[in-house]
NURO-948202 format. One line per field, with one value per residue: residue in three letters; residue number from 1; x, y, z of N, C-alpha, C, O, CB in turn. Coordinates in steps of 0.2 Angstrom, whole numbers, plus 2048, in hexadecimal, padded with zeros to 3 digits. Glycine has a CB too. Example, Ala and Ser with C-alpha at 12.3 -4.5 7.8 and 13.67 -1.06 7.14 Angstrom:
// residues 2
r	(ALA:SER)
k	(1:2)
nxx	(842:840)
nyy	(7E4:7F5)
nzz	(827:823)
caxx	(83E:844)
cayy	(7EA:7FB)
cazz	(827:824)
cxx	(842:840)
cyy	(7F0:800)
czz	(827:827)
oxx	(847:843)
oyy	(7EF:806)
ozz	(82A:828)
cbxx	(839:846)
cbyy	(7EA:7FD)
cbzz	(82D:81D)
This chain:
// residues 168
r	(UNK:UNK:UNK:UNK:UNK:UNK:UNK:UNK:UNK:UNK:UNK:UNK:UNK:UNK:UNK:UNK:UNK:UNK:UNK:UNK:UNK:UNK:UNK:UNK:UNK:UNK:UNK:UNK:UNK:UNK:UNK:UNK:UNK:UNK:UNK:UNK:UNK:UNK:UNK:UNK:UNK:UNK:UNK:UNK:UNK:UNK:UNK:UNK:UNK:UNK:UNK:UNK:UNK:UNK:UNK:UNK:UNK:UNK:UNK:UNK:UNK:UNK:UNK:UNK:UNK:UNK:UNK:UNK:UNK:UNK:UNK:UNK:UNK:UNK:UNK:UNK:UNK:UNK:UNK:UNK:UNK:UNK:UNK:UNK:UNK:UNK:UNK:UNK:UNK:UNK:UNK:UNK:UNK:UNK:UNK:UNK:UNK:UNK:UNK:UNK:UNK:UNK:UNK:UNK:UNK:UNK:UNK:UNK:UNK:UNK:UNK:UNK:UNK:UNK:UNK:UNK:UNK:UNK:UNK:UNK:UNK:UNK:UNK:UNK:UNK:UNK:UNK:UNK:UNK:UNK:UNK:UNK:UNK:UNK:UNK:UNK:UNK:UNK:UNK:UNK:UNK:UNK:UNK:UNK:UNK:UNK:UNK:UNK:UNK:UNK:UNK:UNK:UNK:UNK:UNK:UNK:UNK:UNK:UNK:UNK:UNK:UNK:UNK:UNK:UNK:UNK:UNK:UNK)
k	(1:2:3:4:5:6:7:8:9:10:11:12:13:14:15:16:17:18:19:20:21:22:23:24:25:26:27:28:29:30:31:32:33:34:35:36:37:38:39:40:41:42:43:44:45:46:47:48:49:50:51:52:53:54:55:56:57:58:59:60:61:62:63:64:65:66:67:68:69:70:71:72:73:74:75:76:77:78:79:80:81:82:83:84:85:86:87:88:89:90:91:92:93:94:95:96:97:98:99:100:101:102:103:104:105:106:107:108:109:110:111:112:113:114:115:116:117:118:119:120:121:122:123:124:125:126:127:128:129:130:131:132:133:134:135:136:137:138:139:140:141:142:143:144:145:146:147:148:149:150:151:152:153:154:155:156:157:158:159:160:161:162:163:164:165:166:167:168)
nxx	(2DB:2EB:2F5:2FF:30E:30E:307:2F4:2ED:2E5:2EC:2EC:2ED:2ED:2ED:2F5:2EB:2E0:2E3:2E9:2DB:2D0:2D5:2D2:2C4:2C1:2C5:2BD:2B1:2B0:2AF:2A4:295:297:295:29E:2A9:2BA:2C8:2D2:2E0:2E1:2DC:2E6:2F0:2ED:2F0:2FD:301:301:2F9:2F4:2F4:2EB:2DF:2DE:2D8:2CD:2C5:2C2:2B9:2AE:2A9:2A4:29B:29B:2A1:29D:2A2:2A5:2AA:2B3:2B9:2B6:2B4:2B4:2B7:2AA:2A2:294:28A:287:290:28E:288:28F:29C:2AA:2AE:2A7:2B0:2BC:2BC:2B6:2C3:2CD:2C6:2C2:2C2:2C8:2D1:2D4:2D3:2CC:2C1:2BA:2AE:2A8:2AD:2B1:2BA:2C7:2D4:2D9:2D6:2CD:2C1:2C6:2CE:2D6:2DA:2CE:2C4:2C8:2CC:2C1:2B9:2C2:2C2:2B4:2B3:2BC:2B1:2A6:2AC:2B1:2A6:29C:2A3:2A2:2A5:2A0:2A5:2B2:2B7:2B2:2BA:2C7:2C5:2C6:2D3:2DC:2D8:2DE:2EB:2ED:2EA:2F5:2FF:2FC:2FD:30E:310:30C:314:323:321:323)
nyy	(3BA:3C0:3C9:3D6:3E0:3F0:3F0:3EE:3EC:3E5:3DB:3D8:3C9:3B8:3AC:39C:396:39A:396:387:383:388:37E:372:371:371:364:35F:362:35C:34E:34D:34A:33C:33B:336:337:33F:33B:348:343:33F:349:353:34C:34D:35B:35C:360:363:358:35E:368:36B:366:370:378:373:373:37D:381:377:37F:38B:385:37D:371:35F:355:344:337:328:319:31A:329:33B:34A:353:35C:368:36D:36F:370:37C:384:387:395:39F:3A8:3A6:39C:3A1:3AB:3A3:39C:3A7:3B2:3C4:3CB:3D5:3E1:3EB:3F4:3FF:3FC:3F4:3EF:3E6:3ED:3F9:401:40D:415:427:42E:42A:430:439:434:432:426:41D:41D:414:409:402:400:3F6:3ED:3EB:3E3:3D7:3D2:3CE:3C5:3BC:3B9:3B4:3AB:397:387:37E:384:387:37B:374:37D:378:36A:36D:373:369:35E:368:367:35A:357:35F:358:34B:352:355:345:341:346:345:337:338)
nzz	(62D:62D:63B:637:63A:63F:650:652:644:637:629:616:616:616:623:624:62C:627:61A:617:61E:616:60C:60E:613:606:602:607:602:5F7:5F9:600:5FA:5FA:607:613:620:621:62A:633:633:629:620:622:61F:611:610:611:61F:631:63A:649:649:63C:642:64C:644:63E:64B:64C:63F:642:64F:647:642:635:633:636:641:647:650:651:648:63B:63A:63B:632:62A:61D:624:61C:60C:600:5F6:5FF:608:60C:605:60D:619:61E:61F:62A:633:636:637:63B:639:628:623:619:621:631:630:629:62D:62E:63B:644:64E:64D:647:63F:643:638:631:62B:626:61B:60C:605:60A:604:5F9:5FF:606:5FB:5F4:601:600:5F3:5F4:601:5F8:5EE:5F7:5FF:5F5:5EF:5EF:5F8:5F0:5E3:5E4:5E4:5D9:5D2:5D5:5D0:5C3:5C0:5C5:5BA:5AF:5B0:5B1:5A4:59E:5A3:59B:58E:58D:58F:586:57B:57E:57A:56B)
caxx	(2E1:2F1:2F7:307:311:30D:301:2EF:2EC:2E5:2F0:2E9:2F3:2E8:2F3:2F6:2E5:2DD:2E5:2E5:2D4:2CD:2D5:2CF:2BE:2C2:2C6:2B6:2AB:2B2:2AC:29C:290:298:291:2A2:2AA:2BE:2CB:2D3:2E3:2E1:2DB:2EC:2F5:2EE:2F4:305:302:301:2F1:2F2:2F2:2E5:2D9:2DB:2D5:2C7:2C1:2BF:2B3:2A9:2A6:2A0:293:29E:2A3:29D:2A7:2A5:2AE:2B7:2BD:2B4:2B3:2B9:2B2:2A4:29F:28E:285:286:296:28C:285:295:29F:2B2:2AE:2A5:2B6:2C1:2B7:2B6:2C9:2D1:2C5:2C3:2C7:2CA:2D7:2D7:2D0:2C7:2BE:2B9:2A5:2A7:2B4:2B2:2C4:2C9:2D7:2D6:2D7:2C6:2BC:2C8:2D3:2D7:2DA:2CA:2BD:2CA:2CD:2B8:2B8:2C5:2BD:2AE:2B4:2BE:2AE:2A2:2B0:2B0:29F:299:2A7:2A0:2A8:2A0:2A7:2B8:2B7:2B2:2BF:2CC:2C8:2C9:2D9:2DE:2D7:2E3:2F1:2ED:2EA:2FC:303:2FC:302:313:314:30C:319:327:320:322)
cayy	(3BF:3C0:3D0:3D7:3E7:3F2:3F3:3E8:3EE:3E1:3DD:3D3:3C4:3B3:3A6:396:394:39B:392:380:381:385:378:36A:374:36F:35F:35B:363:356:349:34F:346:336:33B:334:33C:340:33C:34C:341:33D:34F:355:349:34F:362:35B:364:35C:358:360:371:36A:364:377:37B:371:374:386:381:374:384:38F:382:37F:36B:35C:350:33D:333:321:317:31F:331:340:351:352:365:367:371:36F:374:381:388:38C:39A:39E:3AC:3A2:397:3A4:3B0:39E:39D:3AD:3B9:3CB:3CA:3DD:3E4:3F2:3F4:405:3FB:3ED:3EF:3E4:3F0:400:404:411:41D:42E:432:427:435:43E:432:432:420:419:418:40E:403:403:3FD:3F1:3E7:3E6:3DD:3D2:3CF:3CC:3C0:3B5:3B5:3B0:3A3:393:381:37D:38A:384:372:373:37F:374:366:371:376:363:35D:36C:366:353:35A:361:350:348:354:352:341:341:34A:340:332:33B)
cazz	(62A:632:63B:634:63B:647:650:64E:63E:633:624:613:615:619:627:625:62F:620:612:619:620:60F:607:611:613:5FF:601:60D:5FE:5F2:5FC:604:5F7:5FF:60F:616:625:621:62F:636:630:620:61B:624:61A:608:60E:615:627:637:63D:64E:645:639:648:64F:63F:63E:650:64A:63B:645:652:645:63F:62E:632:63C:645:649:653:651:645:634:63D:638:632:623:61E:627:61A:607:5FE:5F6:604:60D:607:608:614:61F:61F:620:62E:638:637:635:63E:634:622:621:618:627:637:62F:621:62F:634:642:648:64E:64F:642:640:645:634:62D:628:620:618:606:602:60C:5FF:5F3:603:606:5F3:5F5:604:5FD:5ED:5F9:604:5F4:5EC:5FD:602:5F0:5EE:5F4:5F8:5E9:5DB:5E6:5E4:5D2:5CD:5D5:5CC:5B9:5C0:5C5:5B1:5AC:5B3:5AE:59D:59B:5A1:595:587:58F:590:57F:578:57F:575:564)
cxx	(2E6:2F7:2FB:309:310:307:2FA:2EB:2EB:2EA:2EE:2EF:2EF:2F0:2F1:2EE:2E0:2DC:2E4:2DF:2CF:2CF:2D4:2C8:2BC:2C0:2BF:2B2:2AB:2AF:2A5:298:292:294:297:2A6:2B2:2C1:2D0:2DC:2E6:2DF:2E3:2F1:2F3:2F1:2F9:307:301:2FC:2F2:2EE:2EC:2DE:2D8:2D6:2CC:2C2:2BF:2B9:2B0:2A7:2A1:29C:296:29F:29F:2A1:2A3:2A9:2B0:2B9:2BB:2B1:2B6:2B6:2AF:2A2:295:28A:288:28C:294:28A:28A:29B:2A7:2B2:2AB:2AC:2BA:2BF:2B8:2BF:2CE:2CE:2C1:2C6:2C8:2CE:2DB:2D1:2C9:2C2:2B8:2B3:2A3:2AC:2B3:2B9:2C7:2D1:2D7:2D5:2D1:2C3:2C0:2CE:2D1:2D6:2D5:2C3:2C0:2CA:2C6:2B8:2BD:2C4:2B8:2AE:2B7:2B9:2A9:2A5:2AF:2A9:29B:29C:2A4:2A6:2AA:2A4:2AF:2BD:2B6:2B9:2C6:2CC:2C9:2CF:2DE:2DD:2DB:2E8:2F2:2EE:2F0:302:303:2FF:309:315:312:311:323:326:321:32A)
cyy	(3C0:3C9:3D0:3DD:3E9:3F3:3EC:3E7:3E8:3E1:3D7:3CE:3BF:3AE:3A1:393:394:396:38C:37E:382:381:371:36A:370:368:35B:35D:35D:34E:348:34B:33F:335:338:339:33A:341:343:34B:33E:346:352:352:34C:355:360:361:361:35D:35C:366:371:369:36C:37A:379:372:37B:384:37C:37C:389:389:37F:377:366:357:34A:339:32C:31D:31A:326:333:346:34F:35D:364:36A:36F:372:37B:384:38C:390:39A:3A4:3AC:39E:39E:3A9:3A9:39E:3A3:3B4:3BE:3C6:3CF:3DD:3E9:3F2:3FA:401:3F5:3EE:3EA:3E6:3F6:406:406:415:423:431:42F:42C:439:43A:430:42A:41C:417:414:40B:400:3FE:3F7:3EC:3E4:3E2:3D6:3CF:3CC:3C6:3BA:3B3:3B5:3AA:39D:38C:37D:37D:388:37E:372:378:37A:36E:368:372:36E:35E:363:369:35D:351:359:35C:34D:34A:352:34A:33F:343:348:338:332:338)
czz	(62F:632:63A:634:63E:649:64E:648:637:62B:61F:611:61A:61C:623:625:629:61A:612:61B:619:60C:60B:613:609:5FE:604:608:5F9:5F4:5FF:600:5FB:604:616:61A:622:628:62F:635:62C:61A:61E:620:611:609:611:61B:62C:639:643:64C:642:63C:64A:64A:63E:645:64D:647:63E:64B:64F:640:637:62C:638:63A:646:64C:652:64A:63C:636:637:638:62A:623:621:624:612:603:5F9:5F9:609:608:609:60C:619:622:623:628:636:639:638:63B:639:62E:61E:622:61D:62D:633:629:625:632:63A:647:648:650:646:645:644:63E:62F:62B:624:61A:611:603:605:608:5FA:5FA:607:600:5F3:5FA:601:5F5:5F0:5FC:5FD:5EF:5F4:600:5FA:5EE:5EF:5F2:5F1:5E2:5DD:5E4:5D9:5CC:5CF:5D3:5C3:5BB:5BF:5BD:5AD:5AC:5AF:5A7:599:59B:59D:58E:588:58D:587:57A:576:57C:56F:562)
oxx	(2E5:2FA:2FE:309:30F:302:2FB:2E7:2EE:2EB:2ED:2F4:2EE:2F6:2EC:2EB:2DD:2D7:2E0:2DD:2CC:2CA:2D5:2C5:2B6:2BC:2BC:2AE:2A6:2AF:2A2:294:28E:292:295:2A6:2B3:2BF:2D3:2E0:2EC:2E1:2E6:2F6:2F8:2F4:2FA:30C:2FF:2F9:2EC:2E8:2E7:2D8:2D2:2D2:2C7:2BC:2B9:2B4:2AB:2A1:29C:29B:291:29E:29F:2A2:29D:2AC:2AB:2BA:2BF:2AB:2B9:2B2:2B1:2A1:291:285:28E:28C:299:287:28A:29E:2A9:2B6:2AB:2AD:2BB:2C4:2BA:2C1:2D2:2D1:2BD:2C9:2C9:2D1:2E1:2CB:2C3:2C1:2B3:2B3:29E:2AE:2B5:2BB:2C9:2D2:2D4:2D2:2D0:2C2:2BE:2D2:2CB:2D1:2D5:2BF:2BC:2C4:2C7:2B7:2BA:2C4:2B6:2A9:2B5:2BA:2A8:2A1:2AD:2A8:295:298:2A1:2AB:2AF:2A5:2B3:2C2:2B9:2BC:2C9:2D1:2CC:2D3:2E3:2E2:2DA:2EA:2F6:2F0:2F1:307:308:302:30B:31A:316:311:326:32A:321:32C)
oyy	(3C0:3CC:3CB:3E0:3E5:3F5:3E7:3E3:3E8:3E6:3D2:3CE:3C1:3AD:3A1:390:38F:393:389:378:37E:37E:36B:365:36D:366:356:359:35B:349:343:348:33D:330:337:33F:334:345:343:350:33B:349:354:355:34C:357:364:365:35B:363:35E:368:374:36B:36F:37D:37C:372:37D:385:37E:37D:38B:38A:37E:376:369:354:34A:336:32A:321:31C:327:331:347:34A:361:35F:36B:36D:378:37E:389:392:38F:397:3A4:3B0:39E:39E:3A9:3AA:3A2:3A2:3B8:3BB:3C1:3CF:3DB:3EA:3F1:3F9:405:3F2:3EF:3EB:3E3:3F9:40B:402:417:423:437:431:42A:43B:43D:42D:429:416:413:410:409:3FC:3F8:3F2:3E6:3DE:3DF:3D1:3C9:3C6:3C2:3B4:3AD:3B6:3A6:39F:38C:37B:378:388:37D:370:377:377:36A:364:370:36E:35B:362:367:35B:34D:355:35B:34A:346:34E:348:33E:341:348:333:32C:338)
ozz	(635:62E:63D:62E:643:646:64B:646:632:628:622:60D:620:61A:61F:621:627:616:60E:61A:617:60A:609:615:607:5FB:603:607:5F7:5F0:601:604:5FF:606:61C:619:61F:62D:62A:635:62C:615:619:61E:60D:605:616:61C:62B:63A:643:64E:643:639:649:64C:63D:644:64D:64B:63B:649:652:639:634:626:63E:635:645:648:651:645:638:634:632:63C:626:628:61F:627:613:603:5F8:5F6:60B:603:60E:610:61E:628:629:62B:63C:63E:63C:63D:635:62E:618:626:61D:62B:634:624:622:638:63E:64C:643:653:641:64A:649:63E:629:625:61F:616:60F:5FF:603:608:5F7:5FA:60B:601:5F1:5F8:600:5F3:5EE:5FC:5FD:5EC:5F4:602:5FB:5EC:5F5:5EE:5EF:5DE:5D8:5E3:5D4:5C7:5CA:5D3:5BF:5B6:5BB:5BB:5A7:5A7:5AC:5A4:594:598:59B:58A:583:58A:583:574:571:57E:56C:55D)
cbxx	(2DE:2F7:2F5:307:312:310:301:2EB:2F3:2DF:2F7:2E3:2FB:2E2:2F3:2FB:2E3:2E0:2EC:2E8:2D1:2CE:2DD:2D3:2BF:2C9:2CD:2B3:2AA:2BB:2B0:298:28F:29E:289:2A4:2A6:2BE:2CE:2CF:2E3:2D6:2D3:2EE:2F3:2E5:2F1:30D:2FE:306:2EE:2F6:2F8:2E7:2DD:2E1:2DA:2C9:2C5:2C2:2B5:2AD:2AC:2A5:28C:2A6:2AA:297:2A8:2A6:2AC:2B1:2BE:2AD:2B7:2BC:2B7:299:2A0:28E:283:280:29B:28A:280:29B:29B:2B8:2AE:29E:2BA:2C2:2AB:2B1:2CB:2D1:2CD:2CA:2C5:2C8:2D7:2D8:2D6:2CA:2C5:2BE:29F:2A8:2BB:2AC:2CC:2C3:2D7:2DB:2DE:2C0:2B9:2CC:2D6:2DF:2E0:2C9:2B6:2D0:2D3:2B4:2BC:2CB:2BA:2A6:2BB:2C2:2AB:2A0:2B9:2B3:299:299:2AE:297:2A3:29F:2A5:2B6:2AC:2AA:2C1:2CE:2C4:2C5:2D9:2DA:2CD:2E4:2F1:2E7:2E9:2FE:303:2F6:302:312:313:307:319:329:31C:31F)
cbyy	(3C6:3B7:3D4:3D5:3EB:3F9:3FA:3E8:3F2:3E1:3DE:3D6:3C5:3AD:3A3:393:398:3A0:391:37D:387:388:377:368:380:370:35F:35E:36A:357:348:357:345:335:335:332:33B:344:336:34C:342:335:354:354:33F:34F:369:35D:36A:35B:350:360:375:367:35F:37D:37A:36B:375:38C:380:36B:387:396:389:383:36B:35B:353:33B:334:31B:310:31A:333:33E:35A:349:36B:369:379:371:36E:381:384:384:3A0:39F:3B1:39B:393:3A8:3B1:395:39A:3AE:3BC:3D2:3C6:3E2:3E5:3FB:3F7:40D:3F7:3E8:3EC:3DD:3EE:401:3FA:416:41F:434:432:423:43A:446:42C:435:41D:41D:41C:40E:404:40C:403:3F4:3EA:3EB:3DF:3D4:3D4:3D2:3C3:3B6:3BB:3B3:3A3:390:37E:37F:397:383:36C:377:388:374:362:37C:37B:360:35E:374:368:350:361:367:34C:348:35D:353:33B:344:34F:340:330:344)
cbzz	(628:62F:63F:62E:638:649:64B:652:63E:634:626:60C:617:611:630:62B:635:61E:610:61C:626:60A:604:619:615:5FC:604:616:5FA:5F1:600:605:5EF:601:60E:612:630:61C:630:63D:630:61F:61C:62B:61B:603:610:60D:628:63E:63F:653:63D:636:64F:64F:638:63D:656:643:634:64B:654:642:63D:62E:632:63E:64C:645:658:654:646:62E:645:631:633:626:612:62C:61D:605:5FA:5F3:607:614:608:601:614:61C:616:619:629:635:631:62D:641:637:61E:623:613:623:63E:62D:61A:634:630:642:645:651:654:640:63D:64B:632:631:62D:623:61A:605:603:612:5FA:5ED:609:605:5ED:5F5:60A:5FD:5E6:5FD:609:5F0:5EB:604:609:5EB:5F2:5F2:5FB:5E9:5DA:5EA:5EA:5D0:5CF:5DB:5CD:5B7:5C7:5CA:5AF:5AF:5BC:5B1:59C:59F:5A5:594:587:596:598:57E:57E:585:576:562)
């Protein structure tokens, strides 16, 4: 999560680091029954970002146990555990850090306000993390990979209607 205004104040807004590291965390589940390791870039080339950035990214998730690595000419990275088994807040946690919407909500964080005990808006933002935590650490690779190809067969769908259309 990328901090935003004053102060260190967590703010719910995923970087870059976040976004492209899921989608190439994506892209490696779609390929994992292969058992084929993906070059560092070639997956930079399917999200049109530059590999160095993307390598940063990937060092992260090799650190937190998420991917392994290979070296030479069919290298690259492979997810290291089952694309159901890794979750989107394993991803996100390895990338990003916190994925609390506030410092007072963040259990690995004992940096509150002065006003935690008595604040008004703290059990809807209590309530509001933990739908956010139970949405990412249920998510998997998986439910990922499968929704983005429903979404890719949506879309291939409507071209067909389209071009079907312009044939009439």
């Amino acid at each position: 999560m990328q901090n935003i205004g004053k102060g260190s104040e967590a703010k719910m807004k995923l970087s870059t680091k976040g976004r492209y590291g899921i989608k190439a965390m994506v892209d490696l589940a779609l390929e994992y029954e292969s058992g084929n390791y993906i070059s560092t870039a070639t997956l930079a080339k399917m999200q049109d970002i530059s590999e160095p950035y993307l390598e940063r990214q990937m060092a992260s998730l090799r650190k937190a146990g998420l991917v392994e690595a290979a070296r030479g000419v069919f290298g690259g990275s492979r997810l290291s555990r089952a694309p159901e088994e890794i979750t989107v807040g394993e991803i996100l946690r390895a990338l990003e850090g916190s994925t609390s919407i506030l410092d007072c909500v963040d259990g690995s964080v004992m940096k509150c306000c002065s006003n935690a005990c008595s604040c008004s808006a703290r059990p809807l933002w209590l309530k509001l993390q933990s739908r956010i935590d139970e949405v990412l650490n249920t998510t998997t690779l998986r439910d990922m990979a499968e929704d983005y190809g429903a979404q890719i067969e949506f879309i291939n769908s409507k071209k067909g209607d389209t071009d079907n259309a312009s044939i009439s």
